[in-house]
C-alpha positions as a printed Julia matrix, in Angstrom:
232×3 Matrix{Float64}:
 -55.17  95.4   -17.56
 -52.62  93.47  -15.16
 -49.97  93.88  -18.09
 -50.58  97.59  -17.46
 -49.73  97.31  -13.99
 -46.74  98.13  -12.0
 -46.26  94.97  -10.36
 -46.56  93.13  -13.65
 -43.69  95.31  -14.83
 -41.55  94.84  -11.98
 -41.79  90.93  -12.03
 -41.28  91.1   -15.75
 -38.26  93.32  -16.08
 -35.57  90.7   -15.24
 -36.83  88.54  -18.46
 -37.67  91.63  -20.73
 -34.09  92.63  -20.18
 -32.79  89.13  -20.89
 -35.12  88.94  -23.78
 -33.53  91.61  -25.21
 -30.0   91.33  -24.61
 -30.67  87.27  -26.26
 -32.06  88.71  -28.93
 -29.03  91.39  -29.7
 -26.62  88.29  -28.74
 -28.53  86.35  -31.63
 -28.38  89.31  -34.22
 -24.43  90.16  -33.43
 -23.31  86.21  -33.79
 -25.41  86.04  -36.96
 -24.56  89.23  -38.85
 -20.9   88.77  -37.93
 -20.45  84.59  -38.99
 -23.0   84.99  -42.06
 -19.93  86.96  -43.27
 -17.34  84.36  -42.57
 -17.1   81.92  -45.52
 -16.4   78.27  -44.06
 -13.5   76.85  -45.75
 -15.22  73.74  -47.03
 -17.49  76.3   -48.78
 -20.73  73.87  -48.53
 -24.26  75.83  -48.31
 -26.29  74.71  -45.58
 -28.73  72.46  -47.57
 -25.49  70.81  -49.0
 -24.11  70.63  -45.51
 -27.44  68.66  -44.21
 -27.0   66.63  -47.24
 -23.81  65.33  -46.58
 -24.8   64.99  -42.07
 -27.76  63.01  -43.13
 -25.9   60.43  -45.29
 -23.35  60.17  -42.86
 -25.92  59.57  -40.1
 -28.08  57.33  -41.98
 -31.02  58.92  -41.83
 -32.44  58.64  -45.59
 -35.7   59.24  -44.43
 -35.34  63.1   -43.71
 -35.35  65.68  -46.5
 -34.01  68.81  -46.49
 -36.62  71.95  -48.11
 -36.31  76.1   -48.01
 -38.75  77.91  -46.36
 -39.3   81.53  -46.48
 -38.55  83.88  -43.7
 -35.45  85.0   -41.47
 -34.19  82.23  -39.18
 -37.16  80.46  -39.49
 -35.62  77.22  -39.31
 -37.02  74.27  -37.84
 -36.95  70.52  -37.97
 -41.0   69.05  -38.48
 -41.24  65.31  -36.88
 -44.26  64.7   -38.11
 -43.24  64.49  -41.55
 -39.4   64.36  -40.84
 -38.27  67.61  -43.31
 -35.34  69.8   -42.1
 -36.75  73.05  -43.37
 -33.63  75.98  -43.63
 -34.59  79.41  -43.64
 -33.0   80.88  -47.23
 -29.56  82.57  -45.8
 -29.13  79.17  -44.15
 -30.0   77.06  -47.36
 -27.95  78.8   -49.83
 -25.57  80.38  -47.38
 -22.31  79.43  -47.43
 -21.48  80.76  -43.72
 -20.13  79.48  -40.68
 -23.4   80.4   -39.59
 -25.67  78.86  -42.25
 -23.44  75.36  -41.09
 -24.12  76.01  -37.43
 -27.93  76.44  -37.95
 -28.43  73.84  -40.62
 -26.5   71.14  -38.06
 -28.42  72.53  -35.03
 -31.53  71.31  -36.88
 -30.18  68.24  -37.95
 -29.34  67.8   -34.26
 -33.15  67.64  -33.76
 -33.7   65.01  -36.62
 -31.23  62.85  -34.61
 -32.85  63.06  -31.7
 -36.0   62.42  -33.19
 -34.51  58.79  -34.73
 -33.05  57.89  -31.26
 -35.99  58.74  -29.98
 -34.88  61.25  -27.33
 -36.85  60.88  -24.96
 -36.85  65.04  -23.71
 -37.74  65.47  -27.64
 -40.56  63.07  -26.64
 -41.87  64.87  -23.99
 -41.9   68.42  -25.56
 -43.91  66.99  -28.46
 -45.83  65.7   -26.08
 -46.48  68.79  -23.9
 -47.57  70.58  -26.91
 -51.53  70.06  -27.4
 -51.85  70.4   -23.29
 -49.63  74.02  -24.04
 -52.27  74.97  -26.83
 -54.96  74.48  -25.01
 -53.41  75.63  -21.02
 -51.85  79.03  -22.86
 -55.46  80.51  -23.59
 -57.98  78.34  -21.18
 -55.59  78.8   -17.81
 -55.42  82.66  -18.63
 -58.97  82.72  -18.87
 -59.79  80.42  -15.75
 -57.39  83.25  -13.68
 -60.0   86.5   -15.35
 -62.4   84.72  -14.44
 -61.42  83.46  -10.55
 -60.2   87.18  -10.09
 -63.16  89.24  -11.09
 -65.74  86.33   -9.29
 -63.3   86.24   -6.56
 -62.78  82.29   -6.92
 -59.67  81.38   -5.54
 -59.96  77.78   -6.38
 -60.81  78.6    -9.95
 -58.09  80.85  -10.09
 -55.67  77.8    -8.91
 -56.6   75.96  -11.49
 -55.98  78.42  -13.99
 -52.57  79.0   -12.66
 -52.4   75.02  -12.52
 -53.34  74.96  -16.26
 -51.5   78.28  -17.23
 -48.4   76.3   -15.69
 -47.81  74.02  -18.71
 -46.24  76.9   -20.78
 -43.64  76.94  -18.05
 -43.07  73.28  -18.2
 -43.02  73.38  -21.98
 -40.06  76.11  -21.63
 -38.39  74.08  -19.06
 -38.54  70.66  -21.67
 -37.08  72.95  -24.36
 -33.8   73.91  -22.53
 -32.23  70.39  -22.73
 -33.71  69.26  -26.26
 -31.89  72.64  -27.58
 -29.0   72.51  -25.47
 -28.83  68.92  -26.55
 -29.22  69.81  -30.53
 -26.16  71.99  -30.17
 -23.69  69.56  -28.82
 -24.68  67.22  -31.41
 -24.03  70.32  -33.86
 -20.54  71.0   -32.77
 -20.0   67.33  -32.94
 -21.54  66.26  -36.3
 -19.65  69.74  -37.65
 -16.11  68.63  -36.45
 -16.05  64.98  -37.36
 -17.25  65.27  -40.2
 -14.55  68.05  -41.52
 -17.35  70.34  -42.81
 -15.94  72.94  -39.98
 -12.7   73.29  -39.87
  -9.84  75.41  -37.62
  -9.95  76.52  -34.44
 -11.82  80.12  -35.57
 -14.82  78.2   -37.19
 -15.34  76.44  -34.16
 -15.81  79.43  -32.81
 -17.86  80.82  -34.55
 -20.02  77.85  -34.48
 -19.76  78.15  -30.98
 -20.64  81.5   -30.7
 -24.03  81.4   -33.21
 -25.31  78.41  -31.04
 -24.7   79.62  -27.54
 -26.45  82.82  -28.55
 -29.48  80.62  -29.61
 -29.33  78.76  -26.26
 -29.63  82.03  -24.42
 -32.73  82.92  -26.27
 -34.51  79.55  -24.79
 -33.31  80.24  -21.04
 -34.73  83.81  -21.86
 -37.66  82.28  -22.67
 -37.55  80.23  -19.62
 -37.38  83.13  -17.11
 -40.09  84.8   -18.74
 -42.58  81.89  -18.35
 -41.5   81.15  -14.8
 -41.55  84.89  -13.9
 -45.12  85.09  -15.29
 -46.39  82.16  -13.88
 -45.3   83.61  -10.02
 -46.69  86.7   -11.39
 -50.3   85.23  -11.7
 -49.8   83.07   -8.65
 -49.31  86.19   -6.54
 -52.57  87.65   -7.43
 -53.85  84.37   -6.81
 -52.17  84.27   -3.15
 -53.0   87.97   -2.36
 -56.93  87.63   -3.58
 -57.03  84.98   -0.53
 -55.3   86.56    1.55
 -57.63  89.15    1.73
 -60.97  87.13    1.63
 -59.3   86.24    5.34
């Protein structure tokens, strides 16, 4: 019901309108550099290959997964999974997304410590995204503003979570444009453009997702705030 409402719109407009224009941003940089051969013709997987000898990490492997830009770097069992265009792709964007990811492994062996704290946010985010929207129901329809609080208190973690994110992403891109150009696999000032331009896109999708978790969370504490102010 409060998603339905006109206030919930108008808090939510600035981020659904940065949400979108991220995700066009994302969809224009890809669709134009999947079509831009890099020169040293390496496929992402072969690309990762080469970063992760370089960097002497032997203990990361490189797989495909299925799915569109559904790559991801998994900690746990330290595998650098590329989405299929990216594995096979020969693309100044299949380079930029394979070395984003392998940004992420390198953070992971220096033990970044922002890395560290996302991964650590993550079980309190599980649980806070479902139990703090409940807690808020629940404080609203009882009329328990301390209940509520807490919900907003707990809800609050997805925010934080968002906030972590920026720098470990922002972070996996400048180690992308670096690993790229030292190591010759991007070459010329136009494919460090492109590179540039497929991972800044990606970095406004996070700050998107930023706003909209912020902008939420003030959205709940406002009921919160107005449900006490009129029990005075």
């Amino acid at each position: 019901m409060f998603f339905l409402s006109p206030t919930y719109l108008l808090f939510m407009a600035p981020a659904l309108i940065l949400m979108m224009l991220a995700q066009w941003y994302v969809s224009s940089a890809y669709r134009k550099w999947s079509q831009v051969q890099a020169s040293s013709r390496l496929s992402g997987a072969e690309a990762a290959q080469r970063l992760i000898r370089n960097g002497g990490l032997y203990d990361v492997q490189v797989e495909g997964v299925g799915g569109n830009l559904t790559d991801h770097y998994d900690p746990r069992k330290k595998v650098l999974r590329l989405s299929q265009g990216v594995y096979e792709g020969r693309s100044v964007a299949a380079l930029a997304i394979a070395a984003h990811e392998l940004g992420h492994a390198v953070q992971d062996n220096v033990e970044y410590f922002p890395l560290r704290l996302r991964s650590a946010l993550v079980p309190a985010v599980n649980i806070g995204s479902s139990l703090g929207w409940l807690l808020i129901i629940i404080g609203l329809v009882i009329r328990w503003t301390d209940l509520a609080w807490l919900g907003v208190l707990v809800f609050s973690g997805g925010a934080l979570f968002a906030l972590a994110t920026l720098p470990v992403e922002l972070n996996a891109s400048a180690r992308a444009k670096q690993l790229l150009s030292e190591s010759g696999i991007i070459m010329g000032e136009d494919e460090r453009r492109g590179v540039n331009n497929v991972l800044n896109a990606a970095a406004l999708t996070y700050v998107a997702g930023l706003v909209t978790a912020v902008l939420q969370l003030l959205y709940f504490a406002s009921m919160v705030m107005g449900m006490g102010g009129r029990r005075r």
